[in-house]
C-alpha positions as CSV (number, residue, x, y, z in Angstrom):
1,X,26.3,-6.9,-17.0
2,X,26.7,-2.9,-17.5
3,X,30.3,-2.0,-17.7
4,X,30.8,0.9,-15.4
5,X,32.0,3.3,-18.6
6,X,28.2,2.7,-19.7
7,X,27.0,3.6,-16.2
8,X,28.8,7.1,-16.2
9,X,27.7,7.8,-20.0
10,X,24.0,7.5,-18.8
11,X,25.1,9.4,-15.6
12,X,26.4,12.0,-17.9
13,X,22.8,12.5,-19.8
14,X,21.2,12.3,-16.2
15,X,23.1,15.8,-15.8
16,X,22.4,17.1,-18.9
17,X,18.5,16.3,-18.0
18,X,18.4,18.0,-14.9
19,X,20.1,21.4,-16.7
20,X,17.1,21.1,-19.0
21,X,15.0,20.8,-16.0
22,X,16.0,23.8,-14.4
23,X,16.2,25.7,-17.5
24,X,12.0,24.5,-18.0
25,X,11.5,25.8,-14.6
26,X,13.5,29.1,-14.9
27,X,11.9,29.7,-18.4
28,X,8.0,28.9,-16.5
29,X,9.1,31.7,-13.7
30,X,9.9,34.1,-16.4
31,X,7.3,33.7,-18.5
32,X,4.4,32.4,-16.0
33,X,3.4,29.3,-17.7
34,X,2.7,27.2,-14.8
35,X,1.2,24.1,-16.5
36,X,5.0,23.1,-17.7
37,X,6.1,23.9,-14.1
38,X,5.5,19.7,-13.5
39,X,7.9,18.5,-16.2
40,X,10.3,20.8,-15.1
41,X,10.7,19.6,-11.4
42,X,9.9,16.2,-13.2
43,X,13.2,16.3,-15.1
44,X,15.0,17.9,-12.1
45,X,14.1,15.3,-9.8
46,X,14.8,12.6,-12.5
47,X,18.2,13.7,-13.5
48,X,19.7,14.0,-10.0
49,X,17.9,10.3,-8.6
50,X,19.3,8.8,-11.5
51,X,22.9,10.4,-11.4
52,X,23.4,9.8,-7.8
53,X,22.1,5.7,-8.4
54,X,24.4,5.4,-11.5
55,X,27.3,6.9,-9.8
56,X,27.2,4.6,-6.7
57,X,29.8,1.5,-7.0
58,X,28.0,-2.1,-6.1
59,X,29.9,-5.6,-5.8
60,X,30.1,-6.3,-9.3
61,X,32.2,-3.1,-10.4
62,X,35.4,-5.0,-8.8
63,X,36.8,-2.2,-7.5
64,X,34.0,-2.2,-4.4
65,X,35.6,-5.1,-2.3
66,X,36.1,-5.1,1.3
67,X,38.7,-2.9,2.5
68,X,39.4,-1.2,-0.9
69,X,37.2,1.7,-0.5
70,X,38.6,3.7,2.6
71,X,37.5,7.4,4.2
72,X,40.4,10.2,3.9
């Protein structure tokens, strides 16, 4: 089982791949080199997907059971 600490680390890189995704993409506007304009959106796309799946809580965290999780 992933401990949930493990599941934000990864979540953290996820971040930090996306920032280097837009930073491929801003560096193929500036500079007009559109056959890396793929692996930029790539790692944008990548990064975000896979911080919003690592962040989400599921049954096994504990702290997801019925009732516990409530709307402000």
């Amino acid at each position: 089982m992933v401990s949930v600490e493990d599941r934000i680390a990864v979540a953290a890189a996820a971040v930090f791949v996306s920032l280097t995704g837009v930073a491929a993409a801003i560096h193929v506007l500036m500079f007009d080199q559109s056959s890396a304009n793929r692996y930029g959106e790539a790692a944008i796309m990548i990064g975000v997907v896979g911080f919003a799946v690592l962040l989400n809580l599921t049954p096994k965290d504990g702290r997801a059971k019925r009732g516990t999780l409530r709307m402000a």
